[in-house]
MIVOKOL-721349 format. One line per field, with one value per residue: residue in three letters; x, y, z of N, C-alpha, C, O in turn. Coordinates in nm, 3 decimals. Last residue first. Layout:
<pts>
residuo [ALA ...]
n.X [X ...]
n.Y [Y ...]
n.Z [Z ...]
ca.X [X ...]
ca.Y [Y ...]
ca.Z [Z ...]
c.X [X ...]
c.Y [Y ...]
c.Z [Z ...]
o.X [X ...]
o.Y [Y ...]
o.Z [Z ...]
</pts>
This chain:
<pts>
residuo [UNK UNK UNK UNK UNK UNK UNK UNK UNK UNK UNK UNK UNK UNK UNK UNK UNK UNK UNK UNK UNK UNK UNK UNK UNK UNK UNK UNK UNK UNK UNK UNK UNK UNK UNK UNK UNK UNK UNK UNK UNK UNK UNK UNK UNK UNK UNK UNK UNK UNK UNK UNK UNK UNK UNK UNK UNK UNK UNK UNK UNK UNK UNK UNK UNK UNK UNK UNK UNK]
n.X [2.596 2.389 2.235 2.177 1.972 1.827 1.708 1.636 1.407 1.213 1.141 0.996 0.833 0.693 0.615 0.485 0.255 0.134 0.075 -0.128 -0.328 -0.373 -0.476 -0.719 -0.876 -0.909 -1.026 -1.257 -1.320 -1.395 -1.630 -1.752 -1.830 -1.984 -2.191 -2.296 -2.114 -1.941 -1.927 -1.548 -1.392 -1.391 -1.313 -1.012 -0.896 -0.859 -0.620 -0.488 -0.561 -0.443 -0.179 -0.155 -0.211 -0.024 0.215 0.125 0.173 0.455 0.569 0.442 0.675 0.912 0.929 0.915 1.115 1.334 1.275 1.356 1.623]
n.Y [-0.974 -1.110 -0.927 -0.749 -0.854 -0.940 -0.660 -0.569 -0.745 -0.674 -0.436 -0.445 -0.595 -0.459 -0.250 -0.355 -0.467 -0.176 -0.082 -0.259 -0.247 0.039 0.072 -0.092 0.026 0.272 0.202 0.145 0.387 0.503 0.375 0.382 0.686 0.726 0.606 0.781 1.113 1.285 1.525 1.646 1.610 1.352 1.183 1.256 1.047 0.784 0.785 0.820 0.593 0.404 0.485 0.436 0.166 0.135 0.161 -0.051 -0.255 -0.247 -0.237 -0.534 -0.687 -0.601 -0.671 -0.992 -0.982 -0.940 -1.118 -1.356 -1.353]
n.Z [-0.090 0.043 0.206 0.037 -0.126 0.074 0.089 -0.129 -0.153 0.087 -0.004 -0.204 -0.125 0.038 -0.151 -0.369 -0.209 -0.126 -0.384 -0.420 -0.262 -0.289 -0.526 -0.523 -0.323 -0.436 -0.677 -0.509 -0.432 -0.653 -0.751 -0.498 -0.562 -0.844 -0.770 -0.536 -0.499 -0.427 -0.266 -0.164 0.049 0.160 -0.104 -0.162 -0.003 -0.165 -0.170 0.091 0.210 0.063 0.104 0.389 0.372 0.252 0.420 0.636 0.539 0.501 0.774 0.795 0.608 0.652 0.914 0.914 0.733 0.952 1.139 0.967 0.934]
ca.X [2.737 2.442 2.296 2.303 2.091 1.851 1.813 1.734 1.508 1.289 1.253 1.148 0.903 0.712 0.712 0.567 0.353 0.195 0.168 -0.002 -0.211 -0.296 -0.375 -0.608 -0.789 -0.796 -0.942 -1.202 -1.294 -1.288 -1.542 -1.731 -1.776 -1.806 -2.073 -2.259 -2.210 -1.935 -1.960 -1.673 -1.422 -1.391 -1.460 -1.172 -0.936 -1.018 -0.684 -0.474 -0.601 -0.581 -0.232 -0.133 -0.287 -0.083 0.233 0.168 0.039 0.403 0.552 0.442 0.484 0.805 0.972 0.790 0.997 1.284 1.262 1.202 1.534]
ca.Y [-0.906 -1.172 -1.077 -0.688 -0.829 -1.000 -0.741 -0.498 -0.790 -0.827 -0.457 -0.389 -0.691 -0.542 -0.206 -0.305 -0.564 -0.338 -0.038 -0.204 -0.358 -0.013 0.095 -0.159 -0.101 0.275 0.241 0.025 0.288 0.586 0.417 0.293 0.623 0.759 0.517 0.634 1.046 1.191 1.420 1.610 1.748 1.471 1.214 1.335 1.191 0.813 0.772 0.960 0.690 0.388 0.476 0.561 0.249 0.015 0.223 0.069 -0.249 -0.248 -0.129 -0.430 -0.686 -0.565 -0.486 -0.883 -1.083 -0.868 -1.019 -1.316 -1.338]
ca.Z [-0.090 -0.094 0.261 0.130 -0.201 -0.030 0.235 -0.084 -0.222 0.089 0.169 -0.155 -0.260 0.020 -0.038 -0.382 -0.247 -0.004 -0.246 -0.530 -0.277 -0.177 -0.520 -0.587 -0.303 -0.345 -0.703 -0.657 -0.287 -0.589 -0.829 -0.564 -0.420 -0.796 -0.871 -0.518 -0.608 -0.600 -0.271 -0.235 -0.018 0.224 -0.028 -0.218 0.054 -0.087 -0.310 -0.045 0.251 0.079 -0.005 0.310 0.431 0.210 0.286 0.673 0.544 0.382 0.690 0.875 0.623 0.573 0.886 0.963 0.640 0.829 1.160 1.042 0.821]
c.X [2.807 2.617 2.388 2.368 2.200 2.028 1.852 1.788 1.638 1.426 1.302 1.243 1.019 0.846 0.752 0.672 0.476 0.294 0.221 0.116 -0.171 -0.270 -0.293 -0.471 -0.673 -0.782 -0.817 -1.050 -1.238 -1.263 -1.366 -1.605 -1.733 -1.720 -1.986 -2.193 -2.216 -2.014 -1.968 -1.789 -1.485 -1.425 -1.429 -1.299 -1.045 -1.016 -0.801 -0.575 -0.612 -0.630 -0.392 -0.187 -0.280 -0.215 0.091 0.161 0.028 0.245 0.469 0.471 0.417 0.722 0.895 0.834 0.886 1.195 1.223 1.218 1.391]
c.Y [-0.910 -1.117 -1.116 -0.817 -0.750 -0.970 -0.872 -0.583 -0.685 -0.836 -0.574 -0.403 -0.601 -0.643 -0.334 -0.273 -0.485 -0.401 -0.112 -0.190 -0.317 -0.089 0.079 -0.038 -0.191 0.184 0.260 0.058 0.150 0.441 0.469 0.307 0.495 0.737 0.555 0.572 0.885 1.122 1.356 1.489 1.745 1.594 1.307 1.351 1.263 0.940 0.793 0.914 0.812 0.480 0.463 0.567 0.389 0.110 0.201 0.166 -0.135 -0.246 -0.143 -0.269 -0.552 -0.582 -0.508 -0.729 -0.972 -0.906 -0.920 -1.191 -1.311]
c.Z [0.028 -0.123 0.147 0.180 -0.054 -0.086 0.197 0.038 -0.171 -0.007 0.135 -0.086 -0.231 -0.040 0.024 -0.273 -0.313 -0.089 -0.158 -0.441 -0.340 -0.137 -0.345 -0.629 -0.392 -0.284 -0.556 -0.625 -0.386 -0.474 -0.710 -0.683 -0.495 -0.662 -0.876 -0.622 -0.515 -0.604 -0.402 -0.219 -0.103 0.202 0.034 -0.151 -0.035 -0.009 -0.256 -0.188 0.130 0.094 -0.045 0.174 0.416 0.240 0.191 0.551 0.599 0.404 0.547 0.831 0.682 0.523 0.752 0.915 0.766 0.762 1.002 1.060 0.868]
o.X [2.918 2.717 2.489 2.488 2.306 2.136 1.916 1.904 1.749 1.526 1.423 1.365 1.132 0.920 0.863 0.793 0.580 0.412 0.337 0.217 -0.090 -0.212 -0.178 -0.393 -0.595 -0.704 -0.694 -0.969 -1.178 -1.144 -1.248 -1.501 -1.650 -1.599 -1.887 -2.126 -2.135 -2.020 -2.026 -1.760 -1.502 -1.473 -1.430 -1.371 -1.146 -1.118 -0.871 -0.597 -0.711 -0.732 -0.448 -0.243 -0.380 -0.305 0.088 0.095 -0.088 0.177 0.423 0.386 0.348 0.677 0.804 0.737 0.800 1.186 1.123 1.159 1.317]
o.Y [-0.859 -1.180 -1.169 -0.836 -0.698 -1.028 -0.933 -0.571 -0.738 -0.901 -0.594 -0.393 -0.649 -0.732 -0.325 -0.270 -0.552 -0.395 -0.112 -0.259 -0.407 -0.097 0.109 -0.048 -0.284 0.188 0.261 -0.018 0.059 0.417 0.444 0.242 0.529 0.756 0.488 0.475 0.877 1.047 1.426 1.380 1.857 1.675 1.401 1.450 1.317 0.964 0.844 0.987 0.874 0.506 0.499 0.671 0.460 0.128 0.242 0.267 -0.100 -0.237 -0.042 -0.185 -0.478 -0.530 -0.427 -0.667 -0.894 -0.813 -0.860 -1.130 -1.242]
o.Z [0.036 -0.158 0.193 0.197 -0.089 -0.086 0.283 0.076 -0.179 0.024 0.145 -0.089 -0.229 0.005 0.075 -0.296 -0.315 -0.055 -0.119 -0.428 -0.317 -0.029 -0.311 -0.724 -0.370 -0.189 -0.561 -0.570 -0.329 -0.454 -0.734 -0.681 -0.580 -0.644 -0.903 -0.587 -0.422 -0.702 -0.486 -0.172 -0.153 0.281 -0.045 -0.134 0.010 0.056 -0.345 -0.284 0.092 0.031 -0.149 0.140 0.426 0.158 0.075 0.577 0.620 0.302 0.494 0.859 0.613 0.421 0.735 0.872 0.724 0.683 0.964 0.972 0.799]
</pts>
């Protein structure tokens, strides 16, 4: 069960960072401003805990449900 409790911590700060990353590429190709930086760095922390605990909550209940069957 450790092992897996780390595969998805570890990918999930992995999915966590992808997510951080695609909601904050705009800067790159624009500048927005300081309330739209803010605006955009809001938005790509709360979509990359979204992402963590979603990938998260995946891995655990799919190895959940394989231990179970």
């Amino acid at each position: 069960m450790t092992v897996e409790i780390g595969f998805a911590l570890l990918t999930g700060v992995f999915v966590a960072a992808l997510a951080f990353g695609a909601v904050l590429s705009p800067l790159l190709f624009t500048d927005p401003g300081r309330t739209g930086t803010g605006v955009l760095l809001a938005a790509a922390g709360s979509a990359a805990g979204v992402a963590f605990v979603w990938r998260v909550v995946r891995v655990l209940r799919r190895f959940t449900g394989r231990r179970a069957g």
